[in-house]
N, CA, C and O atoms as a GROMACS GRO file, in nm:
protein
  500
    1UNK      N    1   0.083  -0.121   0.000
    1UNK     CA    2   0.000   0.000   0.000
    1UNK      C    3   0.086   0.126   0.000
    1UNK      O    4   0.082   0.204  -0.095
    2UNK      N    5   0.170   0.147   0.113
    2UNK     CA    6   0.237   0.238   0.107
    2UNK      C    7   0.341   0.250  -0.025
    2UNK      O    8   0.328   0.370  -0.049
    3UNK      N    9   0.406   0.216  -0.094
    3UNK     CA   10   0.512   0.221  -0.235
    3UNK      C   11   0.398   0.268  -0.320
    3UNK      O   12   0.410   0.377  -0.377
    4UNK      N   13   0.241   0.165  -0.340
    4UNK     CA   14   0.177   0.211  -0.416
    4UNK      C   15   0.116   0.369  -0.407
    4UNK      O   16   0.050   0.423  -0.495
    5UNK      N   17   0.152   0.423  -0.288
    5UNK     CA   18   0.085   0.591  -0.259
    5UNK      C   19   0.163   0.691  -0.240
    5UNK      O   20   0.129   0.798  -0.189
    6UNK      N   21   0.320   0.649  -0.297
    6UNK     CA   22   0.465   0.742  -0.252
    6UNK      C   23   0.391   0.912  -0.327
    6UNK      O   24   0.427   1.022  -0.284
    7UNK      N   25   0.296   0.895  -0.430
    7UNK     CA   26   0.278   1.050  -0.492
    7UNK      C   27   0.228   1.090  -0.338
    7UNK      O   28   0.262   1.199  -0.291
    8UNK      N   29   0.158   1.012  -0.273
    8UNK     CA   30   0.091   1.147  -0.180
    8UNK      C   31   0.173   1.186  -0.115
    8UNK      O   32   0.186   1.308  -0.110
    9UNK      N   33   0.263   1.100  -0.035
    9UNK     CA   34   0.408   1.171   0.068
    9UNK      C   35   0.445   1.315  -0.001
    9UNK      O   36   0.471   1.416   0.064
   10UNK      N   37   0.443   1.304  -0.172
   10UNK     CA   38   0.535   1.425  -0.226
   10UNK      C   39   0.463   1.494  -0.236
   10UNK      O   40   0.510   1.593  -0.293
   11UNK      N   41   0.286   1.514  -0.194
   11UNK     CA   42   0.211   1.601  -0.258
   11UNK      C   43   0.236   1.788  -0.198
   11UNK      O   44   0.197   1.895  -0.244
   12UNK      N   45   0.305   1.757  -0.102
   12UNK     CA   46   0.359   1.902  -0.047
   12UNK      C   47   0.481   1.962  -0.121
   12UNK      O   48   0.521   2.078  -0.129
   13UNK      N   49   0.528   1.845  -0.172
   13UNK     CA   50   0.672   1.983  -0.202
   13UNK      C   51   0.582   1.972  -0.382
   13UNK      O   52   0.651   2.039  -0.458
   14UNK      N   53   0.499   1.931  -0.434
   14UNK     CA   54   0.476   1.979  -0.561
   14UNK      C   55   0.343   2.029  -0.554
   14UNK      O   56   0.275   2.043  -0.655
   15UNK      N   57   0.291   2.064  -0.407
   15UNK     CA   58   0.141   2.136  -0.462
   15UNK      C   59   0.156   2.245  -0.286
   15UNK      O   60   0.165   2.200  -0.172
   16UNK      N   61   0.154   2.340  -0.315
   16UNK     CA   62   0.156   2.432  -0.212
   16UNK      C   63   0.002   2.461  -0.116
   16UNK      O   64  -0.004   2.500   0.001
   17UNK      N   65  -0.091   2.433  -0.192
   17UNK     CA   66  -0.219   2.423  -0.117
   17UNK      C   67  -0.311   2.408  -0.210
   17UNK      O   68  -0.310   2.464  -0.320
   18UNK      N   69  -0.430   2.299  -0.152
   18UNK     CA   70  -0.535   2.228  -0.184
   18UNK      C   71  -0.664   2.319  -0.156
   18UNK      O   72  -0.669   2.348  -0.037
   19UNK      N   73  -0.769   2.373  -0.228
   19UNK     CA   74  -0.895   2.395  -0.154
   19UNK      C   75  -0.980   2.328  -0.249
   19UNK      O   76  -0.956   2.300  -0.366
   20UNK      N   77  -1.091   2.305  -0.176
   20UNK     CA   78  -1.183   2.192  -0.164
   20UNK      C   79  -1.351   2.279  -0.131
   20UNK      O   80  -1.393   2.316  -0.022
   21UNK      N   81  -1.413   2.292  -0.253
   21UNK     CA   82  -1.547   2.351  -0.213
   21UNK      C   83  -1.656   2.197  -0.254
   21UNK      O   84  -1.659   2.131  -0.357
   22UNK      N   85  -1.712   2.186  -0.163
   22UNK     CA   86  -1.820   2.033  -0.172
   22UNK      C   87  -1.965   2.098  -0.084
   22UNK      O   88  -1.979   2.190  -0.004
   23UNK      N   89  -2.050   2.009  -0.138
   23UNK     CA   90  -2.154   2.023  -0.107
   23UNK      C   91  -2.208   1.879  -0.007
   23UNK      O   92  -2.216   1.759  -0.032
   24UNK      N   93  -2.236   1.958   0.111
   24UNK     CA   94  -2.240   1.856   0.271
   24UNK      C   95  -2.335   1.710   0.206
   24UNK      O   96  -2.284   1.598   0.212
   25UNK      N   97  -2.491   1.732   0.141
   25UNK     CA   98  -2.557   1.620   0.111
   25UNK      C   99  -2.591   1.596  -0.028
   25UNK      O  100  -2.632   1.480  -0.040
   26UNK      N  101  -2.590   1.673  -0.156
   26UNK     CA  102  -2.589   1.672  -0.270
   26UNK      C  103  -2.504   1.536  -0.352
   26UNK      O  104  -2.382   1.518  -0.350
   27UNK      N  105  -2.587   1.468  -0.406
   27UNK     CA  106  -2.541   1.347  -0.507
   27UNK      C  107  -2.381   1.368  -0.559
   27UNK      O  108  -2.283   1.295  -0.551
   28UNK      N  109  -2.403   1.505  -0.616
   28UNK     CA  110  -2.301   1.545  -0.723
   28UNK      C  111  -2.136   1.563  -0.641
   28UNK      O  112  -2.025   1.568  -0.695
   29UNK      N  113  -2.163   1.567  -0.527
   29UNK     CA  114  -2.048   1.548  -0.396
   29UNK      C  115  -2.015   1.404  -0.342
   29UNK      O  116  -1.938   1.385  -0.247
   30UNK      N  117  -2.063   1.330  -0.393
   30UNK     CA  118  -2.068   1.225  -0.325
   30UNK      C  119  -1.961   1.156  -0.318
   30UNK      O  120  -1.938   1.080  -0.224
   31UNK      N  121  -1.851   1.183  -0.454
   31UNK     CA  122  -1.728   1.076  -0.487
   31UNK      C  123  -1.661   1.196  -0.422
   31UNK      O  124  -1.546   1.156  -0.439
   32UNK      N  125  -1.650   1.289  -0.372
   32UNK     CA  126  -1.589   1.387  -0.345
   32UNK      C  127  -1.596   1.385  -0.151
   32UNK      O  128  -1.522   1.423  -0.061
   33UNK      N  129  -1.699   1.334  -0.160
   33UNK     CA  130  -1.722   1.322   0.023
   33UNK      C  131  -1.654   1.218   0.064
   33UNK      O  132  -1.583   1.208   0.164
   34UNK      N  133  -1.680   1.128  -0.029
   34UNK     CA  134  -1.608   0.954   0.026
   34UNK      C  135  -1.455   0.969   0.009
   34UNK      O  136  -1.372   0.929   0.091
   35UNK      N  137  -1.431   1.029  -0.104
   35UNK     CA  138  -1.265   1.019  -0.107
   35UNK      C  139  -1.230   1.103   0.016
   35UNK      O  140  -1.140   1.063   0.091
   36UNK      N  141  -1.302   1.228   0.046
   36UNK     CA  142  -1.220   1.297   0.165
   36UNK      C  143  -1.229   1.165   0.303
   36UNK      O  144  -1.152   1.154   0.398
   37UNK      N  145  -1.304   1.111   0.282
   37UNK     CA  146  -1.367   1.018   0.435
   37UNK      C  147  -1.282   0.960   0.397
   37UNK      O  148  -1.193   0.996   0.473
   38UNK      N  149  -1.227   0.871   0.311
   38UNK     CA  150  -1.093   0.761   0.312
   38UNK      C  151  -0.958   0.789   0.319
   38UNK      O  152  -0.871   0.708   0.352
   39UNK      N  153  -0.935   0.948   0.274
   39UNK     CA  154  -0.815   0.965   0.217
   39UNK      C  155  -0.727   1.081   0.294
   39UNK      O  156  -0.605   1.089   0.287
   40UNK      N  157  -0.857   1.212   0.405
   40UNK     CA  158  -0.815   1.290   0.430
   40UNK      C  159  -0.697   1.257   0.549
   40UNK      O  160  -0.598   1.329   0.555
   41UNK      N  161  -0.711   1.170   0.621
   41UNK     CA  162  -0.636   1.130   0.719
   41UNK      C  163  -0.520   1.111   0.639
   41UNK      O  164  -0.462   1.219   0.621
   42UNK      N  165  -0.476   1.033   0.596
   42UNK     CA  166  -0.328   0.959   0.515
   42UNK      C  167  -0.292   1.129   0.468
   42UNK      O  168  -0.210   1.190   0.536
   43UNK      N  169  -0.350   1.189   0.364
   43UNK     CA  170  -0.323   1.270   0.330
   43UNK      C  171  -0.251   1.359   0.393
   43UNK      O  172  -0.148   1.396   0.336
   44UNK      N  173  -0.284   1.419   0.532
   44UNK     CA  174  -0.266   1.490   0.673
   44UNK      C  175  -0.123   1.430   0.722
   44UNK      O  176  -0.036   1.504   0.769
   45UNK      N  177  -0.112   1.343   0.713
   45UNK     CA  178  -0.058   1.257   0.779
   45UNK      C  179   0.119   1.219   0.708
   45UNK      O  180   0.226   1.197   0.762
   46UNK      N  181   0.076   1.228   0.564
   46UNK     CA  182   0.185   1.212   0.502
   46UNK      C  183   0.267   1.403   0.495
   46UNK      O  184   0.386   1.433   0.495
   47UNK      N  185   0.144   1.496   0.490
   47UNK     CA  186   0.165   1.621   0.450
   47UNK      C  187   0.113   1.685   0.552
   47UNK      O  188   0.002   1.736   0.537
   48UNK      N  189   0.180   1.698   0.676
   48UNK     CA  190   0.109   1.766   0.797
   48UNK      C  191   0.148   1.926   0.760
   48UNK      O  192   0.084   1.993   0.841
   49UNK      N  193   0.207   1.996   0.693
   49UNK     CA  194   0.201   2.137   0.688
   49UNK      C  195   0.158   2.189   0.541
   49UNK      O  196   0.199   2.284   0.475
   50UNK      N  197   0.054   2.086   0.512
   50UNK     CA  198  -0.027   2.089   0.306
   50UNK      C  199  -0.142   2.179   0.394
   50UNK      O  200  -0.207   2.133   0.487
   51UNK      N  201  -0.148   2.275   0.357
   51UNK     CA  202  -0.313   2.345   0.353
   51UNK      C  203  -0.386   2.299   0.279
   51UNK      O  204  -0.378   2.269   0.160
   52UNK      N  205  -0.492   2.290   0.381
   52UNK     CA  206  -0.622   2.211   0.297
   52UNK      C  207  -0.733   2.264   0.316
   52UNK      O  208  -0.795   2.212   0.409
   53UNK      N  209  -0.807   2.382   0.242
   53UNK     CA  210  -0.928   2.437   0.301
   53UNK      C  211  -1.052   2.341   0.209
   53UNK      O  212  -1.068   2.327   0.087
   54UNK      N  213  -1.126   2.285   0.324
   54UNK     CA  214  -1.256   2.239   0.264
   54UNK      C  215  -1.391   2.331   0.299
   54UNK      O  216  -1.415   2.348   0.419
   55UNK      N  217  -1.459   2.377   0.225
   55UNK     CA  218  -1.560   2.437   0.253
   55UNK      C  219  -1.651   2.387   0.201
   55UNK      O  220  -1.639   2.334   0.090
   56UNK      N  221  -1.795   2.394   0.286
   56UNK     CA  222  -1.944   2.328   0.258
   56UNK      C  223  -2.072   2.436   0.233
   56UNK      O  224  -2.131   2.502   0.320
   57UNK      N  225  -2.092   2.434   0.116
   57UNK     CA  226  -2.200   2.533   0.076
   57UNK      C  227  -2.322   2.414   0.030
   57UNK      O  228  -2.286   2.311  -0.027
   58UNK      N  229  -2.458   2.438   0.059
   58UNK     CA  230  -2.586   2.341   0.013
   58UNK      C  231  -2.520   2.382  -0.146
   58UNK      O  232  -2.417   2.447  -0.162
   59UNK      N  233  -2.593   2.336  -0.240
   59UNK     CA  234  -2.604   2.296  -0.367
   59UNK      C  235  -2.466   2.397  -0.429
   59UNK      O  236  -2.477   2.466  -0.530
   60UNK      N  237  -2.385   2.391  -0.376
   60UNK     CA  238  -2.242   2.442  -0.424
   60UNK      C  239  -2.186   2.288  -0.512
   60UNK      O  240  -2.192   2.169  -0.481
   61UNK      N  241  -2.134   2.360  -0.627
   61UNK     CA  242  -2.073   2.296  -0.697
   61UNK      C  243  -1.946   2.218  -0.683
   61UNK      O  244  -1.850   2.287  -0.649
   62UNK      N  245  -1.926   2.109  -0.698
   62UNK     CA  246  -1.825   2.042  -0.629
   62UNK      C  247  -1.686   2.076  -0.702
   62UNK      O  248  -1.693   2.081  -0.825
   63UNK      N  249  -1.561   2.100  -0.644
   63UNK     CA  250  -1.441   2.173  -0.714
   63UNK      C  251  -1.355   2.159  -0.633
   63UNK      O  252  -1.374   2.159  -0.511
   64UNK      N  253  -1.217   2.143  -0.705
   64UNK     CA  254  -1.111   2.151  -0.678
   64UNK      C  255  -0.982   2.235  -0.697
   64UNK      O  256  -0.902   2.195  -0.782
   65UNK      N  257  -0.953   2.353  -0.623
   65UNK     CA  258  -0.846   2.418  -0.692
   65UNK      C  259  -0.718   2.416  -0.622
   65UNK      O  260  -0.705   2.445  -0.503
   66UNK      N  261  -0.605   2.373  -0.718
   66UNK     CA  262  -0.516   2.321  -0.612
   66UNK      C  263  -0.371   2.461  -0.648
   66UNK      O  264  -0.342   2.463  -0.767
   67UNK      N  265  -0.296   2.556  -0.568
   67UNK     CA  266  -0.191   2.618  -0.573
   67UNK      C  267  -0.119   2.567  -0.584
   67UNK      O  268  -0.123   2.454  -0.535
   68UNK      N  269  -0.041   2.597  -0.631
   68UNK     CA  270   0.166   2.590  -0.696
   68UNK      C  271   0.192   2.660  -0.654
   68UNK      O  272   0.103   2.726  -0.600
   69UNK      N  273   0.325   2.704  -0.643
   69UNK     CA  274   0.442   2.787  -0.623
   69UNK      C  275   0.440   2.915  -0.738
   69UNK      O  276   0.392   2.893  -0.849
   70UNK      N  277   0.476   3.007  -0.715
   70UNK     CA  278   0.458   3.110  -0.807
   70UNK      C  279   0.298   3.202  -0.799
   70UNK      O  280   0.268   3.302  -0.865
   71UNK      N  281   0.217   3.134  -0.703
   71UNK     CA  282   0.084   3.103  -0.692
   71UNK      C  283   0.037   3.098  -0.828
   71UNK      O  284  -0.034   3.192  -0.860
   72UNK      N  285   0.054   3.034  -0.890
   72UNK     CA  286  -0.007   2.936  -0.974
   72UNK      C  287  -0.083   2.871  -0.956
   72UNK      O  288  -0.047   2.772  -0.894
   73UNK      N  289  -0.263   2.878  -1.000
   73UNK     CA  290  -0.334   2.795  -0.956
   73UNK      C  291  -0.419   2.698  -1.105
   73UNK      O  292  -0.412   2.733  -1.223
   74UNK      N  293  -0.487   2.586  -1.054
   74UNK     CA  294  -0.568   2.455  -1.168
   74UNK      C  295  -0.676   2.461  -1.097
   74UNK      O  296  -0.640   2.499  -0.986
   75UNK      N  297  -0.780   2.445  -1.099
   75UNK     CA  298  -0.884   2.407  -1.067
   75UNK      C  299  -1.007   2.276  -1.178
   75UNK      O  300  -1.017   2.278  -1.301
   76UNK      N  301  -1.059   2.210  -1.110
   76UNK     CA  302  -1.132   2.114  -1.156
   76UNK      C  303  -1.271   2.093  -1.119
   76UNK      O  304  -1.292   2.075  -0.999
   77UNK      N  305  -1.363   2.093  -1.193
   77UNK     CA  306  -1.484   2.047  -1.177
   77UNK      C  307  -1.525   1.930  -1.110
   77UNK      O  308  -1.626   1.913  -1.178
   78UNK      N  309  -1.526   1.823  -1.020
   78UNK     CA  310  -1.538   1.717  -0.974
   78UNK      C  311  -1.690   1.651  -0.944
   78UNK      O  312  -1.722   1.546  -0.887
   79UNK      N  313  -1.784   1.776  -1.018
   79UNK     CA  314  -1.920   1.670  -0.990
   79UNK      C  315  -1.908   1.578  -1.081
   79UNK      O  316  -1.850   1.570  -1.189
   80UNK      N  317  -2.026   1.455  -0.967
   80UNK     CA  318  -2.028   1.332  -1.046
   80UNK      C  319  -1.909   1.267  -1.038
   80UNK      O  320  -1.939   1.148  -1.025
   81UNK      N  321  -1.775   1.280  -1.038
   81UNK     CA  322  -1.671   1.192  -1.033
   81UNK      C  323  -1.696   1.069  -0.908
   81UNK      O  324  -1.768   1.075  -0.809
   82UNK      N  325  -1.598   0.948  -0.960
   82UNK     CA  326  -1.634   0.863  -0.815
   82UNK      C  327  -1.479   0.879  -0.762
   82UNK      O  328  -1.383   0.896  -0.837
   83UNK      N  329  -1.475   0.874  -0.661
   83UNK     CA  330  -1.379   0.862  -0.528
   83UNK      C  331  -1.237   0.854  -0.618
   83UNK      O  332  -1.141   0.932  -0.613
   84UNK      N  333  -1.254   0.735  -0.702
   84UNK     CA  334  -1.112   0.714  -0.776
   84UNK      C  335  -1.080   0.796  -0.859
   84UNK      O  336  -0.963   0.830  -0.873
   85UNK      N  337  -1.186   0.849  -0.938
   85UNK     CA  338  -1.148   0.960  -1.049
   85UNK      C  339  -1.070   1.068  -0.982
   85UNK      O  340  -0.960   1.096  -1.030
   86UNK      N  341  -1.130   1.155  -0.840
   86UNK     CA  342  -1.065   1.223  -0.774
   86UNK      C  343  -0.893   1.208  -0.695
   86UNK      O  344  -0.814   1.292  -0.652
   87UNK      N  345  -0.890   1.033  -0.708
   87UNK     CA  346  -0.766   1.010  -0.646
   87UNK      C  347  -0.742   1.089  -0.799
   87UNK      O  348  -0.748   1.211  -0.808
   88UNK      N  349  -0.722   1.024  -0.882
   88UNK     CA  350  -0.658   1.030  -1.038
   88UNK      C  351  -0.612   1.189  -1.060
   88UNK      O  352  -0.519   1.244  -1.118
   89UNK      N  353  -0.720   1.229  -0.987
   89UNK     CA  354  -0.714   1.414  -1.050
   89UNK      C  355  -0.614   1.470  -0.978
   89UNK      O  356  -0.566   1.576  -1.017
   90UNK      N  357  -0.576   1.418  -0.881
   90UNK     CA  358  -0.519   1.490  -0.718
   90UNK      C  359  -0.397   1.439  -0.807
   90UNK      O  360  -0.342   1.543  -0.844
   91UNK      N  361  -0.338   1.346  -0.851
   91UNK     CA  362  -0.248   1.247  -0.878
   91UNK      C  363  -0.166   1.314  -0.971
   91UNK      O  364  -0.048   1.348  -0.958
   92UNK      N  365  -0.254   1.331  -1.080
   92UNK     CA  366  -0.215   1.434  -1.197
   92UNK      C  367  -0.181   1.594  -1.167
   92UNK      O  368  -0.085   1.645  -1.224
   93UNK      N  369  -0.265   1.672  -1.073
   93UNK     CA  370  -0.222   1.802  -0.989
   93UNK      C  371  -0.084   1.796  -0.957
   93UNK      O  372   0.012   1.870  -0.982
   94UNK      N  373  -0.097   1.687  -0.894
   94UNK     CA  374   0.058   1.650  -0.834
   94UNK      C  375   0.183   1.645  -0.926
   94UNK      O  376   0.282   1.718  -0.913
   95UNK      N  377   0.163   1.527  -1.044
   95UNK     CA  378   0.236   1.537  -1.117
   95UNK      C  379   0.291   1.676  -1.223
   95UNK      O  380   0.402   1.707  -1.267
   96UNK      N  381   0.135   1.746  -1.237
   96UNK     CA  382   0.204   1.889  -1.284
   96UNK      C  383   0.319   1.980  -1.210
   96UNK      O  384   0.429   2.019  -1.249
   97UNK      N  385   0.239   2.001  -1.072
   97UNK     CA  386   0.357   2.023  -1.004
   97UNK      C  387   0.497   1.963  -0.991
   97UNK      O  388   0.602   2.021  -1.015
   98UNK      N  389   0.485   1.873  -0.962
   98UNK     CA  390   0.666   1.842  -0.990
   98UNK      C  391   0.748   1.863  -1.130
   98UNK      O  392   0.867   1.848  -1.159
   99UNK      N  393   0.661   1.895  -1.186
   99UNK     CA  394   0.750   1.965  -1.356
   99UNK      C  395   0.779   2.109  -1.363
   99UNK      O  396   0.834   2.161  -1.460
  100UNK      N  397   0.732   2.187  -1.233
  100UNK     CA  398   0.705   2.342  -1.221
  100UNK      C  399   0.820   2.362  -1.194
  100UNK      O  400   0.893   2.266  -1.169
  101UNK      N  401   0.894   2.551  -1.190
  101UNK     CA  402   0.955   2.553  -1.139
  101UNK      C  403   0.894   2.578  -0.972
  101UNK      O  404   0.777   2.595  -0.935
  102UNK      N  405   1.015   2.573  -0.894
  102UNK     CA  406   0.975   2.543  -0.784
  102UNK      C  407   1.041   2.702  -0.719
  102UNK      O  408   1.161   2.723  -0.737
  103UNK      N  409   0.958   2.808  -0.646
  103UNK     CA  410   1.049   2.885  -0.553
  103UNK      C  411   1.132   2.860  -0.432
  103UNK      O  412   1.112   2.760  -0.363
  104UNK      N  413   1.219   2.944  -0.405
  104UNK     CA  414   1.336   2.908  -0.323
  104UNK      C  415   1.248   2.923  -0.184
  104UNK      O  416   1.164   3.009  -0.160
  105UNK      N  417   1.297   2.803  -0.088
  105UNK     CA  418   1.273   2.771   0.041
  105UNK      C  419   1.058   2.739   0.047
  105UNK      O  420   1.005   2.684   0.144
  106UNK      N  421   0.985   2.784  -0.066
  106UNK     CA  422   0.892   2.728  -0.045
  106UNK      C  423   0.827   2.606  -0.062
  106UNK      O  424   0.710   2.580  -0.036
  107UNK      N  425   0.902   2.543  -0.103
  107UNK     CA  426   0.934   2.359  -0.153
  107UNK      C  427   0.967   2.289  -0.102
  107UNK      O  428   0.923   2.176  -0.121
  108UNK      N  429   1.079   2.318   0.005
  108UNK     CA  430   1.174   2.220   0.034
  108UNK      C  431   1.079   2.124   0.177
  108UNK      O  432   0.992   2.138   0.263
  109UNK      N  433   1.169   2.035   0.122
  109UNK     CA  434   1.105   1.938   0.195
  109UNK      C  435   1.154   1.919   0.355
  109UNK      O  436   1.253   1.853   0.386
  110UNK      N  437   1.052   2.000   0.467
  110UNK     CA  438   1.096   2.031   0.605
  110UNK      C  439   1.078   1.872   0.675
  110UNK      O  440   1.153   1.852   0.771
  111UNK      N  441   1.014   1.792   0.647
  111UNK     CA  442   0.953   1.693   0.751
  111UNK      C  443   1.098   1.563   0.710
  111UNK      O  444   1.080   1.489   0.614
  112UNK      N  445   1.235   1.551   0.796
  112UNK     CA  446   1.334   1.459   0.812
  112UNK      C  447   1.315   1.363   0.827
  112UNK      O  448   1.409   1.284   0.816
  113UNK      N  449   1.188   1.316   0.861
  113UNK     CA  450   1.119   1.178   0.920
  113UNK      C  451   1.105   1.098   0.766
  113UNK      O  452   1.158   0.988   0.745
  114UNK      N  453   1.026   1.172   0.664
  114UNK     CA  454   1.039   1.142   0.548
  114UNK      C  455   1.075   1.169   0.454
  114UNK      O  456   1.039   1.112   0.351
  115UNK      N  457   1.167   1.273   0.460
  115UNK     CA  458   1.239   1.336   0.343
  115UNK      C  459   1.362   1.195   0.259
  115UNK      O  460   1.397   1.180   0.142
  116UNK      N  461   1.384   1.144   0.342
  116UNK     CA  462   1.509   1.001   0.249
  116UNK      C  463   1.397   0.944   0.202
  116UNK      O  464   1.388   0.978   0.084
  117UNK      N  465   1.299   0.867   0.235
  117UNK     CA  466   1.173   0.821   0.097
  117UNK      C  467   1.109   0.861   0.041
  117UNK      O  468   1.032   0.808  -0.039
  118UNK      N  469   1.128   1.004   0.076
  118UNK     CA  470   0.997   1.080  -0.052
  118UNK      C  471   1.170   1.150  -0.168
  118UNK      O  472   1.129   1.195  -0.275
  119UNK      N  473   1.310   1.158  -0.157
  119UNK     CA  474   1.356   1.148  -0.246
  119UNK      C  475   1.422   1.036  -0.297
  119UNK      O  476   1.516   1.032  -0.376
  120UNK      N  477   1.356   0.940  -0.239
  120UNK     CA  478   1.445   0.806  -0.347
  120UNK      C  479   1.266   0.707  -0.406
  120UNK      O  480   1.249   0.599  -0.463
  121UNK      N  481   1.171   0.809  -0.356
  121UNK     CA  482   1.029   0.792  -0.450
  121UNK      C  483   0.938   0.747  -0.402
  121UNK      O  484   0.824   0.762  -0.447
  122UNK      N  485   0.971   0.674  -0.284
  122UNK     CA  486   0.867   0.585  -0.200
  122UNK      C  487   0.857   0.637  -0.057
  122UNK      O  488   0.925   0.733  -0.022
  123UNK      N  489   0.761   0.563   0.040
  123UNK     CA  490   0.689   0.600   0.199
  123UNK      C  491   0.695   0.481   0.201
  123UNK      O  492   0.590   0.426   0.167
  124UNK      N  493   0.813   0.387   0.239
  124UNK     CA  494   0.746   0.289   0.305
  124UNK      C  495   0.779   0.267   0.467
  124UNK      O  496   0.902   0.258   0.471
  125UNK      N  497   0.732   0.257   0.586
  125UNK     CA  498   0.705   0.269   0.704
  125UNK      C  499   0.721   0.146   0.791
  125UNK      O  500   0.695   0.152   0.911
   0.00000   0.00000   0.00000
């Protein structure tokens, strides 16, 4: 599990902050509610200083806009997606970022605990 999820360990030094607008009971949130319920913990966990603003509006449109460095921002439409499509999207965010350039000292990777497996590619624990 863990080798198979090394992108999320790196998702901090290639994505500077995550926000997250979902709708609390709306259908169209639904792959968007479950992935946060499975994933937000690990996520936290691998990236304890990743900002993550989630906000809940009734019939708000479900979205994703994720910052880079440079503040550079992507954003994504995520209604209707299921849980995995959203891993996929987060995945790809990620991967853009690591092709960016990166600014000085806002990248670097502070957490020593995992910095030797998140640069030789993997989290394994």
């Amino acid at each position: 599990f863990f080798c198979k999820m090394s992108w999320l360990a790196r998702l901090s030094c290639n994505i500077q902050e995550l926000r997250i607008i979902i709708c609390p009971t709306g259908e169209s949130s639904a792959g968007l509610r479950e992935y946060l319920q499975y994933n937000y913990e690990w996520i936290k966990i691998l990236n304890p200083r990743l900002p993550i603003s989630i906000r809940s509006a009734e019939t708000a449109a479900a979205k994703i806009t994720c910052r880079y460095d440079f503040n550079e921002t992507r954003s994504a439409d995520v209604n209707f997606l299921s849980a995995k499509e959203i891993e996929t999207l987060i995945k790809t965010f990620s991967a853009d970022g690591e092709k960016m350039e990166k600014s000085p000292n806002e990248s670097d990777w502070k957490d020593p605990q995992v910095a030797h497996a998140k640069y030789r590619g993997r989290v394994c624990f």
